[in-house]
NUMIDREN-647470 format. One line per 2 residues: number of its first residue (from 0); their letters; for each residue y, x, z of C-alpha. Coordinates in nm, 3 decimals, m for minus. Layout:
<sites>
NUM = A = Y X Z  ...;
</sites>
This chain:
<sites>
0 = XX = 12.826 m8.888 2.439  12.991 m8.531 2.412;
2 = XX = 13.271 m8.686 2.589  13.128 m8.876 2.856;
4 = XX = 12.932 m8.502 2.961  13.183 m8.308 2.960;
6 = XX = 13.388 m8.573 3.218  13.089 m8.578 3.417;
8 = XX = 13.089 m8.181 3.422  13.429 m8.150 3.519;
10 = XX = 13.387 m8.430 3.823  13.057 m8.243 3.942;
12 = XX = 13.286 m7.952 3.938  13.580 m8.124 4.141;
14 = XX = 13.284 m8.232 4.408  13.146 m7.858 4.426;
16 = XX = 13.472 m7.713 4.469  13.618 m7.916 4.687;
18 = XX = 13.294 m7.890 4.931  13.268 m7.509 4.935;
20 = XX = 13.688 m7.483 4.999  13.631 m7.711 5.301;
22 = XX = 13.329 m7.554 5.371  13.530 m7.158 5.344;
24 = XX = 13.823 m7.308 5.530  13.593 m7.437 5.823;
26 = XX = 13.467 m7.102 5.856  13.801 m6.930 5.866;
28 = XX = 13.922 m7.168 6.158  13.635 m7.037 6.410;
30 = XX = 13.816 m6.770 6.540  13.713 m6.658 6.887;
32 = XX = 13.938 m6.487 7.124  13.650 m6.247 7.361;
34 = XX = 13.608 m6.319 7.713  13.408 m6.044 7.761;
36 = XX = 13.643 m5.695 7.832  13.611 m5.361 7.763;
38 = XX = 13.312 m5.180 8.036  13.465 m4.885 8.181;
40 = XX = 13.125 m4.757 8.330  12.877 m4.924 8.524;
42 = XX = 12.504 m4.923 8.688  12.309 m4.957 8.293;
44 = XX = 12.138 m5.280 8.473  12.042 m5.559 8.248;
46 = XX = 12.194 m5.948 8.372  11.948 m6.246 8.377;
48 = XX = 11.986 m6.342 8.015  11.952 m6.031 7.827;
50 = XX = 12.295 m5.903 7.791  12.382 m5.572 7.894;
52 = XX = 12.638 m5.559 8.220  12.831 m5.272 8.114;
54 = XX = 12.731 m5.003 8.143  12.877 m4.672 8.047;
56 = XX = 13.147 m4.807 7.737  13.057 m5.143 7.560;
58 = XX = 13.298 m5.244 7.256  13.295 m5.588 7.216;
60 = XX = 13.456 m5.680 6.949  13.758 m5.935 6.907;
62 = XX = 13.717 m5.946 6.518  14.102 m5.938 6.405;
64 = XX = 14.469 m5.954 6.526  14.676 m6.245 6.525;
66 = XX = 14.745 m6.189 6.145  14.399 m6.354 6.048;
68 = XX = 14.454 m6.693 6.241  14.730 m6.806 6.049;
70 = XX = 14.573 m6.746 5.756  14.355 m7.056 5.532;
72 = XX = 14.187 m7.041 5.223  14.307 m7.314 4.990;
74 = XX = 14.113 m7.393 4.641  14.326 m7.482 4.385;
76 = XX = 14.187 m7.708 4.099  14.152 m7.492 3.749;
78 = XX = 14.445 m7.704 3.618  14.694 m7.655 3.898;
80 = XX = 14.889 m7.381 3.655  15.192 m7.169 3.860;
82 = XX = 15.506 m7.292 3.684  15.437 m7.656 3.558;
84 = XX = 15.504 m8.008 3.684  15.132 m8.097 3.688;
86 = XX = 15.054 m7.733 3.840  15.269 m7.821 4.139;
88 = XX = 15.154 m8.147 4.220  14.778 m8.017 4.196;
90 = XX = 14.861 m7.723 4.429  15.015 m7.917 4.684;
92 = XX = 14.773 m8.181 4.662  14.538 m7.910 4.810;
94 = XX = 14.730 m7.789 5.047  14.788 m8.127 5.203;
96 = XX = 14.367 m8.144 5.182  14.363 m7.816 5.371;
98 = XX = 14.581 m7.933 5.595  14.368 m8.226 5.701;
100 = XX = 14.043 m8.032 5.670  14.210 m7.810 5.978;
102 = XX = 14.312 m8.114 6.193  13.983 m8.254 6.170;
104 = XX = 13.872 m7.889 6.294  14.121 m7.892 6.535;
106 = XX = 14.038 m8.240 6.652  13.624 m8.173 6.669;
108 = XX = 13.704 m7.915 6.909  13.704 m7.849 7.274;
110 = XX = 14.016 m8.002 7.408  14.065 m7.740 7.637;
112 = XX = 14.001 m7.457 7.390  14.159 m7.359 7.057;
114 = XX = 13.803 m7.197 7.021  13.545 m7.316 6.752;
116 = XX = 13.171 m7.268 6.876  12.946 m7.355 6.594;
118 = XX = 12.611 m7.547 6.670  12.245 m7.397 6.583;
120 = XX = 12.267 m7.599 6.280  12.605 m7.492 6.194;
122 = XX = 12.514 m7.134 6.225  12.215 m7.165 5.995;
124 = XX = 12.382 m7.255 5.690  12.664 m7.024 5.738;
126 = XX = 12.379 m6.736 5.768  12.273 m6.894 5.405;
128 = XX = 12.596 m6.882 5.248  12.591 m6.487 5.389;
130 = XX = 12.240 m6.454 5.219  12.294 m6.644 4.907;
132 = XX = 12.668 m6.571 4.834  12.796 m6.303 4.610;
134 = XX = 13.132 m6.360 4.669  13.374 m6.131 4.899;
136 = XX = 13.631 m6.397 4.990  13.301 m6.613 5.113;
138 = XX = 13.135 m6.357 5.261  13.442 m6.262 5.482;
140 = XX = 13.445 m6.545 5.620  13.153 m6.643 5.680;
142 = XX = 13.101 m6.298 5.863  13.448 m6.400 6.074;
144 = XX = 13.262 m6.694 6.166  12.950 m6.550 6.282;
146 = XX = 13.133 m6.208 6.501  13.327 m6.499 6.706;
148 = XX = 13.019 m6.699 6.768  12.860 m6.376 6.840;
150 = XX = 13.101 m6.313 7.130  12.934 m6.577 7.320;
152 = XX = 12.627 m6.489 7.481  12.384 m6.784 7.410;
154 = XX = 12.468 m6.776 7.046  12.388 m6.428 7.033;
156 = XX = 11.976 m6.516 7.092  12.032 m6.838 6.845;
158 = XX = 12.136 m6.581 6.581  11.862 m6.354 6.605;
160 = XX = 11.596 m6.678 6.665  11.778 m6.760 6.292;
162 = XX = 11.636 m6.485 6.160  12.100 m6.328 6.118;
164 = XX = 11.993 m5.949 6.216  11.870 m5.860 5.895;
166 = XX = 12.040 m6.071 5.669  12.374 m5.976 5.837;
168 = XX = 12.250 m5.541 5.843  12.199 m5.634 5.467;
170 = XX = 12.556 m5.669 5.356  12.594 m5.340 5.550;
172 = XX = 12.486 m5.200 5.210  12.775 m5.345 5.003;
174 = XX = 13.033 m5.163 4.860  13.367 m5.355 4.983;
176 = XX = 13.500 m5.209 5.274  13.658 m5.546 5.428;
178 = XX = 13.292 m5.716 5.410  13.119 m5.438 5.568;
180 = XX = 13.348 m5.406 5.834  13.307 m5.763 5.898;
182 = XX = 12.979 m5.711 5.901  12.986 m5.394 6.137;
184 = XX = 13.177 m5.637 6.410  12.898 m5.891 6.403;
186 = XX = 12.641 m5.671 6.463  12.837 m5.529 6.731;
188 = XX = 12.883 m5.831 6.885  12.526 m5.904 6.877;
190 = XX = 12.420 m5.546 7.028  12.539 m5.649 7.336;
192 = XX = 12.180 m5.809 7.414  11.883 m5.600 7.489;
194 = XX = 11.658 m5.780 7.274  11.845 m5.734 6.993;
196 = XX = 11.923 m5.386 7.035  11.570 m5.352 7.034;
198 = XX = 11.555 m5.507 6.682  11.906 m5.327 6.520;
200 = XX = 11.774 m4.959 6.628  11.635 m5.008 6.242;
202 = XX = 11.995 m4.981 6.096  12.122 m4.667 6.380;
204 = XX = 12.060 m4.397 6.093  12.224 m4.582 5.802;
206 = XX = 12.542 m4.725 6.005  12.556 m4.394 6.157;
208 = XX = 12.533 m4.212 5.824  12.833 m4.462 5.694;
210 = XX = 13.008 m4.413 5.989  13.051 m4.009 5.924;
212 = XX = 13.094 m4.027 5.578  13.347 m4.308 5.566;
214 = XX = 13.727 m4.270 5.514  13.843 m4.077 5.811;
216 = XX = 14.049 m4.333 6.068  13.936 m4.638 5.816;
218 = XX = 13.848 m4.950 5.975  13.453 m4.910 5.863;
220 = XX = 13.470 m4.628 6.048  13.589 m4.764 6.395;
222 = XX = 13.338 m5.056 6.384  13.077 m4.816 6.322;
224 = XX = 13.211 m4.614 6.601  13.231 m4.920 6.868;
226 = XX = 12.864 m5.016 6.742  12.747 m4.732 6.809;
228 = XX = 12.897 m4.674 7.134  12.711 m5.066 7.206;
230 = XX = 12.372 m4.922 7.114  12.400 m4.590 7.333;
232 = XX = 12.490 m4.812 7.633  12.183 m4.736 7.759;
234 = XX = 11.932 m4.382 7.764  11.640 m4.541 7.526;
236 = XX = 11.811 m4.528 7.162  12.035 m4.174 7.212;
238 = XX = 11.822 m3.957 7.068  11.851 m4.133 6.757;
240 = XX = 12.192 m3.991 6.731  12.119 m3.665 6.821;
242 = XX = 12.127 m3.470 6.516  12.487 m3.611 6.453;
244 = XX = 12.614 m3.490 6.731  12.817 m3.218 6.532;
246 = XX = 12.938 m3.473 6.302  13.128 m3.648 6.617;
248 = XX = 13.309 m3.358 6.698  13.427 m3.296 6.394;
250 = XX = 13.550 m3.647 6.362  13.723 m3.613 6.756;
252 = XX = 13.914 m3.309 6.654  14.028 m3.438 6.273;
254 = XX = 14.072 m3.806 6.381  14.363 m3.995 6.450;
256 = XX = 14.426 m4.092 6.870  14.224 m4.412 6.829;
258 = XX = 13.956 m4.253 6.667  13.911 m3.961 6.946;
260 = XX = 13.909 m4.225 7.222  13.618 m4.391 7.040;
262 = XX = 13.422 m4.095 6.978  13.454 m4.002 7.354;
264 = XX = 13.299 m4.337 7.466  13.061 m4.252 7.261;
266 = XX = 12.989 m3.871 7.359  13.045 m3.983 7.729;
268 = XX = 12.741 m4.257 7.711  12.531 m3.958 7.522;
270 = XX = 12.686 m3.654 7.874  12.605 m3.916 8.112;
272 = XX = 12.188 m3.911 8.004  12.064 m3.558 8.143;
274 = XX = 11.797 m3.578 7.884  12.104 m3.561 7.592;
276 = XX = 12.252 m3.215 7.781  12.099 m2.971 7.595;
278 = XX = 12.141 m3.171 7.286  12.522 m3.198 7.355;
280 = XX = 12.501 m2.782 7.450  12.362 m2.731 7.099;
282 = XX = 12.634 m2.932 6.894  12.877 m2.725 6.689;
284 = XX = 13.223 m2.790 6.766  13.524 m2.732 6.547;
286 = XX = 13.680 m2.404 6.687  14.016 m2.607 6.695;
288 = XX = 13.873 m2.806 6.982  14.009 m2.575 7.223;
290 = XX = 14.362 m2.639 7.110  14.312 m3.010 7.201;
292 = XX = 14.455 m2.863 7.547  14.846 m2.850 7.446;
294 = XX = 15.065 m3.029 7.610  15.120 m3.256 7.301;
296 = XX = 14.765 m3.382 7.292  14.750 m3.745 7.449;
298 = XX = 14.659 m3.715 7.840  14.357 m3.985 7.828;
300 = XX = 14.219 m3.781 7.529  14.204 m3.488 7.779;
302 = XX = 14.113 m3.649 8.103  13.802 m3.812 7.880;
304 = XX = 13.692 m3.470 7.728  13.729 m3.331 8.076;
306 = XX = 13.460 m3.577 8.196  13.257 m3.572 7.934;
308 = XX = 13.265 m3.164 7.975  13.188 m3.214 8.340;
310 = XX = 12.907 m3.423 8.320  12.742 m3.215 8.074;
312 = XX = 12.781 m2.897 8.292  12.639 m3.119 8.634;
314 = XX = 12.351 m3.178 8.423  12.260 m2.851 8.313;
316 = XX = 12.108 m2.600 8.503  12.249 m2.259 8.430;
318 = XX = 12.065 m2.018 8.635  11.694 m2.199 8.611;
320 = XX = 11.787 m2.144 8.176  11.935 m1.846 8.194;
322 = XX = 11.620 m1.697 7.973  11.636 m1.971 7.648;
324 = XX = 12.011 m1.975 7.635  11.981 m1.747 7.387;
326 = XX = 11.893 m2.074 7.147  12.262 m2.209 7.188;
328 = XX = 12.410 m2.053 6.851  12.801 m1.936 6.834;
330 = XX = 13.031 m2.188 6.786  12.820 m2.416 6.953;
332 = XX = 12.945 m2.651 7.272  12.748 m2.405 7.496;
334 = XX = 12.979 m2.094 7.424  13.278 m2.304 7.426;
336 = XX = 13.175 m2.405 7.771  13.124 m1.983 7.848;
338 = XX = 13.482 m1.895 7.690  13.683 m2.261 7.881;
340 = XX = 13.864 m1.967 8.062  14.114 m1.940 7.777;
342 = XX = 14.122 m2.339 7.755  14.233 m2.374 8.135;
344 = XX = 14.459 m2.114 8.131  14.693 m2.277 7.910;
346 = XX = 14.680 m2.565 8.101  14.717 m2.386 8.416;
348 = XX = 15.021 m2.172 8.296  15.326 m2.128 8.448;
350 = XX = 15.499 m2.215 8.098  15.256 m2.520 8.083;
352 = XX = 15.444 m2.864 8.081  15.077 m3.051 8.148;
354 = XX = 15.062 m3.390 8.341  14.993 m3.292 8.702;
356 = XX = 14.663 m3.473 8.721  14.560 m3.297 8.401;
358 = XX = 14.653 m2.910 8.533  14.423 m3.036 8.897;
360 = XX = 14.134 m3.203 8.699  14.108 m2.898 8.465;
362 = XX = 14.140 m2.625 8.768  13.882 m2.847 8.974;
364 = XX = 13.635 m2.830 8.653  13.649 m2.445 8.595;
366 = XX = 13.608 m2.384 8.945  13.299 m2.608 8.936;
368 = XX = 13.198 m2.403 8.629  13.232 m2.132 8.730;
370 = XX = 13.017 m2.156 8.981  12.773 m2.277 8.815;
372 = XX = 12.778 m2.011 8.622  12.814 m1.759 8.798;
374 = XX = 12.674 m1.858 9.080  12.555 m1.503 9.202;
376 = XX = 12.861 m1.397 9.228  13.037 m1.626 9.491;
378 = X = 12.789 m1.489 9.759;
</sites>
């Protein structure tokens, strides 16, 4: 009898295992390549089914590079030892299983399409293997499964009608920084629709909290970045983030050149809401801002600053607060705005070696400043 149950444990085992590697290698095989691009500003309107039309700067996120779609997760039997006859059989016995698993992926989908759309039922157990699973390998890519199926914009109200918004913000709590950026890229994908923006504004504080304190130009702290930039597409969450807006300029001027273009998109969606300005005005700002102006700094770095600069000075109105600027504190965005003199300068010197469009943007901005802030004394 001791025999006969310890055969039947080892061929429940075999079953198990080789369900959950098809079932891990299905998931890695969804991968979705994003039709929707990069907004580069826009109206704020809403479309007919929910999804934001770009406004301002939506990240929509692809998920990976090219690396990840060559890659397959292949479970190899506890016997298939590196180094022995038996071993190598076993091993590429699963491979060749793998191997079939992804042609009968490749042959359930569209034939027009290398894509993988899962169905409703499809994407409700792979939302229970991301509630029930404790593994990171499983949870990866699961996660890759749901961000591409999030890219498409009727999945994105199946997942929430599922019940995936707070089981996927839950894994936003976990300690490996490949899951949560996984996870980061799903809800980012999903933020893209009003109605769940409505429902993630929950989770702002804590991904924006991770997002600061994260390893500075780490992938966690990107996705946090683009998600964040998705949920201040439009005026009605911003002021969520406004006691962080110091925090973003510290990460513009010690971040790497993909990290400042992020935090711009983000800073721009906050300038272009008049109701942010004085907000943005209050902000401390690294006093090594100013030297972003050299003529090494990257030119869409300064033409993006420049805007985001502009907008905020359109949008506030010096001479009717001339009395309570004496709230802006030193080293605050507002007295960097008063002292851009030095800034444009620089750009505007002789011994400058500044883009041409950058030395006529920034002379075109301090002579709107200056007016504005002085206005008495064009007359």
């Amino acid at each position: 009898m001791g025999y006969a149950r310890k055969v039947g444990w080892v061929t429940a085992g075999l079953v198990i295992g080789a369900g959950a590697c098809y079932c891990i290698y299905r998931l890695t095989r969804g991968r979705k390549q994003s039709k929707e691009k990069m907004a580069e500003g826009g109206s704020g309107d809403v479309d007919d089914s929910g999804d934001c039309s770009g406004a301002r700067y939506n990240d929509w996120s692809d998920d990976d590079d090219d690396s990840n779609e060559s890659k397959s997760i292949v479970w190899y039997p506890p016997w298939a030892r590196i180094g022995t006859e038996a071993g190598t059989r076993a091993r590429a016995r699963a491979r060749a299983r793998a191997t079939r698993a992804r042609r009968a992926v490749q042959k359930r989908a569209s034939p027009n399409s290398d894509d993988t759309v899962l169905s409703p039922q499809e994407l409700q157990k792979v939302l229970c293997l991301v509630e029930m699973s404790e593994k990171p390998y499983i949870l990866e890519a699961a996660l890759i499964a749901l961000g591409n199926n999030a890219a498409y914009a009727f999945n994105r109200d199946i997942i929430r009608d599922l019940g995936g918004l707070p089981i996927v913000a839950k894994i936003l709590n976990t300690r490996d920084p490949i899951v949560k950026e996984k996870a980061l890229i799903v809800l980012n994908n999903l933020s893209v629709n009003t109605e769940n923006q409505r429902r993630l504004k929950i989770y702002m504080n804590q991904v924006c909290d991770d997002t600061i304190t994260s390893r500075l130009n780490s992938s966690v702290q990107l996705a946090g970045l683009r998600l964040l930039t998705n949920m201040t597409v439009t005026n009605e969450y911003q002021h969520m983030l406004a006691n962080s807006i110091s925090d973003f300029f510290r990460l513009f001027s010690a971040g790497n050149e993909e990290t400042k273009l992020q935090v711009l998109k983000l800073l721009l969606n906050l300038a272009e809401n008049p109701a942010m300005t004085r907000e943005l005005l209050r902000a401390q700002v690294p006093s090594s801002l100013g030297s972003l102006f050299n003529k090494k700094e990257n030119k869409e770095v300064i033409l993006k600053l420049l805007v985001i600069l502009e907008n905020v000075n359109d949008n506030f109105k010096w001479e009717e607060n001339e009395s309570t600027q004496i709230q802006f504190g030193e080293g605050s965005l507002f007295f960097f705005l008063k002292e851009f003199q030095v800034c444009a300068d620089k750009v505007l010197g002789i011994e400058s070696h500044h883009d041409f469009l950058v030395k006529v943007k920034v002379g075109k901005f301090m002579a709107k400043l200056t007016e504005h802030m002085f206005p008495k004394s064009q007359e």
